[in-house]
C-alpha positions as CSV (number, residue, x, y, z in Angstrom):
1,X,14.2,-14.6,-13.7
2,X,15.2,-12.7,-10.3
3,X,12.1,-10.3,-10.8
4,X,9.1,-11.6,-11.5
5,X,7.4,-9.3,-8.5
6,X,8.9,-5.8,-9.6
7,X,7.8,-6.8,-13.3
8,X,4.9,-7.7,-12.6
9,X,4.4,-4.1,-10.6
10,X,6.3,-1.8,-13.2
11,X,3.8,-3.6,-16.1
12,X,1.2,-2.4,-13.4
13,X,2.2,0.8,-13.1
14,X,2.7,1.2,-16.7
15,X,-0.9,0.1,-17.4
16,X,-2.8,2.5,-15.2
17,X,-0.5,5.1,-14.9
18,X,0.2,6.3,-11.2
19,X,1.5,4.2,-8.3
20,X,-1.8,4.6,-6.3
21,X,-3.5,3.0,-9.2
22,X,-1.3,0.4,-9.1
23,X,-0.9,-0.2,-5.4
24,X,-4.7,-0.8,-5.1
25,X,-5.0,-3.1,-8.3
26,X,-1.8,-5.6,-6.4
27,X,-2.9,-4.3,-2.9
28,X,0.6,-3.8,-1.8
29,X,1.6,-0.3,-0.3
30,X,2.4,2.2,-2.3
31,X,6.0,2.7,-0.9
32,X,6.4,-1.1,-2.1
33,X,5.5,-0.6,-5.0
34,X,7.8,2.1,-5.8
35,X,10.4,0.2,-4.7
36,X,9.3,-2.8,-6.9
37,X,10.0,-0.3,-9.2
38,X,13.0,1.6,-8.3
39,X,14.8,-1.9,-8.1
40,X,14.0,-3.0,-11.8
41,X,15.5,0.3,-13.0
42,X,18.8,-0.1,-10.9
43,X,18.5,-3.7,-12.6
44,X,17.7,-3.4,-16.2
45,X,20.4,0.3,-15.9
46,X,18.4,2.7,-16.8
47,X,15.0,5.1,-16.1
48,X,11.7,3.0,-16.9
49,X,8.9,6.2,-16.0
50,X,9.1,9.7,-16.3
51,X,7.7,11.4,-12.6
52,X,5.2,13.9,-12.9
53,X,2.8,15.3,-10.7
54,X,-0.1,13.4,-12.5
55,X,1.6,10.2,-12.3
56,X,4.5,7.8,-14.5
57,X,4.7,8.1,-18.1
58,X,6.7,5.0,-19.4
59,X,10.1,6.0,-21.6
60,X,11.0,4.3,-24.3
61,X,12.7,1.7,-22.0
62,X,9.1,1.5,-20.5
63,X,7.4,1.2,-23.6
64,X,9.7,-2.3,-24.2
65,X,8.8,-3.4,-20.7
66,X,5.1,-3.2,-21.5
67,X,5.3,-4.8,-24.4
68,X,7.0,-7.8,-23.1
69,X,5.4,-7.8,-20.0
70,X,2.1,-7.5,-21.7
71,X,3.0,-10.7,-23.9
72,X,3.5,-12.8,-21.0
73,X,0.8,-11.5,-19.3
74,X,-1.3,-12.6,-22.6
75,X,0.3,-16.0,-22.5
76,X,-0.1,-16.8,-18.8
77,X,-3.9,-16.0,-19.2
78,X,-3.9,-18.1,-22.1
79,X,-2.0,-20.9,-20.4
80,X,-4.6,-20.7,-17.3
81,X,-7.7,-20.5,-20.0
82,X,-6.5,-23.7,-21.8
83,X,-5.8,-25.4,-18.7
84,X,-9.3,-24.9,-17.6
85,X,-11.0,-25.2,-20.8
86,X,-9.6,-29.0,-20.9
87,X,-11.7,-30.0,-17.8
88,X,-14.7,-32.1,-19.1
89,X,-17.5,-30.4,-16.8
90,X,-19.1,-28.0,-18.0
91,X,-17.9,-25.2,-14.9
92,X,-15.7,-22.6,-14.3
93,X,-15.7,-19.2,-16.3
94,X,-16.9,-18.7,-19.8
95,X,-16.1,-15.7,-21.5
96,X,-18.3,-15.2,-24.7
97,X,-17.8,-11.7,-27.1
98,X,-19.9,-10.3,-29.2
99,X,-20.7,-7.0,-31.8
100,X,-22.8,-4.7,-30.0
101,X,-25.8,-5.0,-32.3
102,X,-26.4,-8.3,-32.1
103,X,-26.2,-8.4,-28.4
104,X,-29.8,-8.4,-27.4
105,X,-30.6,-11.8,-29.4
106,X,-27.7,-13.3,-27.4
107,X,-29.4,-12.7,-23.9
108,X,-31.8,-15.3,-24.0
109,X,-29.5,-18.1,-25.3
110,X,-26.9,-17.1,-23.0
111,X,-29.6,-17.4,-19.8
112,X,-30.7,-20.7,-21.2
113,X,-26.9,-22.0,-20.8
114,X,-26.8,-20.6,-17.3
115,X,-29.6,-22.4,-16.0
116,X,-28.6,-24.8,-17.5
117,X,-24.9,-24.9,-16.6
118,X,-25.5,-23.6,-13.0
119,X,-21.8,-23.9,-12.1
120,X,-20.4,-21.7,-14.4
121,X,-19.9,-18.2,-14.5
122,X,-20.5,-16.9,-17.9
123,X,-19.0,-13.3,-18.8
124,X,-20.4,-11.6,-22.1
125,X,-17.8,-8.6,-23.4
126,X,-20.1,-6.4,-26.3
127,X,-17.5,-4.2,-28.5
128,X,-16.4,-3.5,-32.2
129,X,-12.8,-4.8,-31.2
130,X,-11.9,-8.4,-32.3
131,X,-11.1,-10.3,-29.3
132,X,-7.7,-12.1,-29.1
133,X,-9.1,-16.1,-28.7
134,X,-5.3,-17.0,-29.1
135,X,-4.8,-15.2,-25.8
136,X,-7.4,-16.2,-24.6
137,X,-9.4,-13.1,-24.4
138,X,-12.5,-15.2,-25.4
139,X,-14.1,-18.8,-25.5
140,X,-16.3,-17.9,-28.1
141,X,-16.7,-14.9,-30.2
142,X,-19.5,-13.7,-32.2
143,X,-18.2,-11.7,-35.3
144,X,-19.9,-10.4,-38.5
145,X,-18.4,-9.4,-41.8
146,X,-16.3,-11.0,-43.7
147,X,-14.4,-13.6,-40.9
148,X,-10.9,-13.8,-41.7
149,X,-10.1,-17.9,-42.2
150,X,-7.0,-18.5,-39.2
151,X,-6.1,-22.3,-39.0
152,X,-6.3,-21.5,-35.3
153,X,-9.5,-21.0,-35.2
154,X,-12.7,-22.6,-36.2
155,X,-15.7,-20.5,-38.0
156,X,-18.7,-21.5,-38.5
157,X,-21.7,-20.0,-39.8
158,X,-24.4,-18.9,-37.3
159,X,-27.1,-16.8,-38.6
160,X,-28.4,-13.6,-40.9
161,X,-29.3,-10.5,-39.4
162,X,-32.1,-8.9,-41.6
163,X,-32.1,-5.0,-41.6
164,X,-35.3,-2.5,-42.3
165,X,-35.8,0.7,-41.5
166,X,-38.0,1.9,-38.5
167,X,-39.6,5.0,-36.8
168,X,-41.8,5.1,-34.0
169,X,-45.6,5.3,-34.5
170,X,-45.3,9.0,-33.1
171,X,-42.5,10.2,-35.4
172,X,-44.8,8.6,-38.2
173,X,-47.7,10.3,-37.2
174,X,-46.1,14.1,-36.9
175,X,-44.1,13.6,-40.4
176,X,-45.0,10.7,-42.3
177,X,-44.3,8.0,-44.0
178,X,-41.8,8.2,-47.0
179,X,-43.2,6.7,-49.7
180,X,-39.7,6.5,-52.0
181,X,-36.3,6.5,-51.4
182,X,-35.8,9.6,-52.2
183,X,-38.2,11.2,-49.8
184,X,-35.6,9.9,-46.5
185,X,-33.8,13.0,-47.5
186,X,-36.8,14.9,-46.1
187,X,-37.0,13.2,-42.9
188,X,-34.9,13.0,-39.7
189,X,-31.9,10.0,-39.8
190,X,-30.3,8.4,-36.9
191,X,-27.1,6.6,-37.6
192,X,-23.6,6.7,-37.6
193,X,-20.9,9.3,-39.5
194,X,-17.5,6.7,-39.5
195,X,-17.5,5.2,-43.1
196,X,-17.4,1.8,-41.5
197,X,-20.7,1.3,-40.2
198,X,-22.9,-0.6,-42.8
199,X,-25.9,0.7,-42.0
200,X,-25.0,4.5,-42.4
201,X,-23.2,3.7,-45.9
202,X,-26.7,1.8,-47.1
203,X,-28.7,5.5,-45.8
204,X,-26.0,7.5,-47.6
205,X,-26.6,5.2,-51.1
206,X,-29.9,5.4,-50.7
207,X,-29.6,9.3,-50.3
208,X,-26.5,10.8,-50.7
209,X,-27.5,14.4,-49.9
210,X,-29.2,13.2,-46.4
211,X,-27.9,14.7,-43.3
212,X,-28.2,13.0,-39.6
213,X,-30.4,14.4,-37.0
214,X,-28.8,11.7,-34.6
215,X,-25.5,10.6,-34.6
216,X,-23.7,8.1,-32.2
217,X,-21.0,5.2,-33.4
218,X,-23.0,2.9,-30.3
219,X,-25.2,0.8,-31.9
220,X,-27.3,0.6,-28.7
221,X,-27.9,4.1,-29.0
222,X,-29.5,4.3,-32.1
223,X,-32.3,2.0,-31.1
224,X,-32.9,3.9,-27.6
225,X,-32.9,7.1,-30.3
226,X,-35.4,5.5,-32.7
227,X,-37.9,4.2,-29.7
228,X,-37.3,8.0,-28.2
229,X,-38.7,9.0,-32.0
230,X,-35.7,11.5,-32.9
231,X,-35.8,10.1,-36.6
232,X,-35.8,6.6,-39.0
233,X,-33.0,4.3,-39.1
234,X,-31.8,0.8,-39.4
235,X,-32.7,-1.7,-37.0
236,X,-32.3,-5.6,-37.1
237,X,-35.7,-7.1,-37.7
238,X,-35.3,-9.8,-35.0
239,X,-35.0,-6.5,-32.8
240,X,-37.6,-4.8,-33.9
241,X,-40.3,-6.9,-33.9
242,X,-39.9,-6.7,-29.9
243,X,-40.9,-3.3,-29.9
244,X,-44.4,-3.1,-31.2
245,X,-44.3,0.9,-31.2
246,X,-42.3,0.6,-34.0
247,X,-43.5,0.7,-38.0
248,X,-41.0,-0.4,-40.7
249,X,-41.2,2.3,-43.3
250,X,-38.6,0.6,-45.7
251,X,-38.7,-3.6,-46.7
252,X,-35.7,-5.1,-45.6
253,X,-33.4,-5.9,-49.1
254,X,-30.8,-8.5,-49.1
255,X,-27.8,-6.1,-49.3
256,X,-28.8,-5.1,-46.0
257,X,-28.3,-8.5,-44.9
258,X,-25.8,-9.2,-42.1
259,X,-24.2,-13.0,-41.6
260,X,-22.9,-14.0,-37.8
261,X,-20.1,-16.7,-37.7
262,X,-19.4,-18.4,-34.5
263,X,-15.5,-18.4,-33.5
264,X,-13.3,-20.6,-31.5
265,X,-10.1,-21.4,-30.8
266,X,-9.2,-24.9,-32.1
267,X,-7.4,-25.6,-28.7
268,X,-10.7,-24.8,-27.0
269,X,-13.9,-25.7,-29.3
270,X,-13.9,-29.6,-28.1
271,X,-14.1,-28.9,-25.0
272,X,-17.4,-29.6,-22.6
273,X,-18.1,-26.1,-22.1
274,X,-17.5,-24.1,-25.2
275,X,-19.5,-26.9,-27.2
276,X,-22.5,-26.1,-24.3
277,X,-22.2,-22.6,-25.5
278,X,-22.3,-23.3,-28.9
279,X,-25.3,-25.3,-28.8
280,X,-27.5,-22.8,-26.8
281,X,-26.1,-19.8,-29.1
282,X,-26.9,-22.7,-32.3
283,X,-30.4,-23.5,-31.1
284,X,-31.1,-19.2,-31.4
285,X,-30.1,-19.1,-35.0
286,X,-31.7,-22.2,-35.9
287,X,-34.9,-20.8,-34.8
């Protein structure tokens, strides 16, 4: 193709959204790259961005161009991962995703791999979204839930996160205890309101007329909000048991449990440096 360069700036400019944007991400001039993309309309015949004061808004021409663009972006990253993920030393970059939740039991595996692994450079991405290991968005990704079986990838069982309910020792002491179920409808609850977080749909079955005192759909948050003593809520037990300000006023129950599964991509998982990562995250949920 005669156009690798203005594609490769119009997918640019489509992705942020203004040419200044886009001129500092390729650190080319900004007159360049509005030629870059001037010269791919006059190519492909026909208007790519619509011009507005706050910056280019792709037509439906541009909307095409960013999604192929953005496929072979995908597939040269992927290319360049598996390339690198074939060396046998364990070096380079390793990108390792995760749930949010579960993110704080991760840290101390994933320091034990770095000292152990000094040349590598390890990046941990925490979010709800299911990482793309086909396109090589990950080297390993820790998922919860049911894990849909792909016969790219290759899932295996890591470990059970066991839930209670918590509230700190000063929240106790001002209101209490509840000494049934049915008493959380008289206390503060911090969770989330989206019908997809398990935690909030086990408080709503355990009472259904309960309102939240705290709500936030960042797991991360509802810890900082329970140690802060807003109200009760779920916390992993692994978690809590850090914090000893913190008194379990509910028994965990095994519907509140919570099973991790290690992924990989079958191109990747022999490799030197994902099977490094899977041992030091192995070794946490064998302990």
């Amino acid at each position: 193709m005669d156009h690798w360069d203005e594609l490769r700036t119009a997918y640019t400019v489509a992705r942020l959204g203004t040419v200044s944007a886009a001129a500092a991400h390729l650190g080319l001039h900004r007159a360049t790259v509005v030629r870059h993309v001037e010269a791919l309309e006059e190519a492909l015949g026909g208007r790519l961005f619509q011009r507005h004061p706050r910056g280019y808004t792709p037509t439906d021409a541009g909307a095409d161009l960013l999604r192929v663009a953005g496929t072979a972006d995908a597939q040269f990253r992927e290319l360049a991962l598996r390339t690198r993920g074939r060396r046998s030393e364990v070096s380079g970059e390793v990108i390792v995703t995760s749930v949010d939740v579960v993110a704080p039991l991760v840290l101390d595996a994933l320091r034990r791999f770095t000292a152990d692994h000094p040349d590598t450079t390890l990046r941990f991405e925490t979010s709800n979204r299911v990482f793309a290991l086909e396109y090589g968005e990950a080297h390993v990704g820790i998922r919860t839930g049911a894990v849909t079986e792909e016969p790219d990838n290759v899932v295996q069982p890591w470990l059970v996160l066991r839930s209670a309910l918590y509230a700190h020792r000063d929240y106790v002491q001002a209101h209490g205890v509840p000494t049934r179920e049915g008493d959380l409808g008289h206390h503060a609850l911090v969770g989330d309101d989206s019908y997809r977080h398990l935690p909030s749909r086990w408080l709503r079955t355990l009472v259904p007329e309960a309102t939240f005192a705290f709500v936030s759909r960042d797991p991360t948050l509802h810890l900082r909000a329970i140690l802060a003593g807003v109200g009760i809520g779920f916390m992993p037990v692994q978690i809590a048991e850090a914090h000893e300000e913190l008194v379990q006023v509910h028994p965990p129950q095994p519907e509140w449990d919570l099973p991790f599964w290690l992924v990989t991509h079958v191109d990747l998982h022999g490799t030197a440096k994902v099977q490094a990562v899977l041992g030091a995250l192995k070794a946490l949920g064998d302990a």
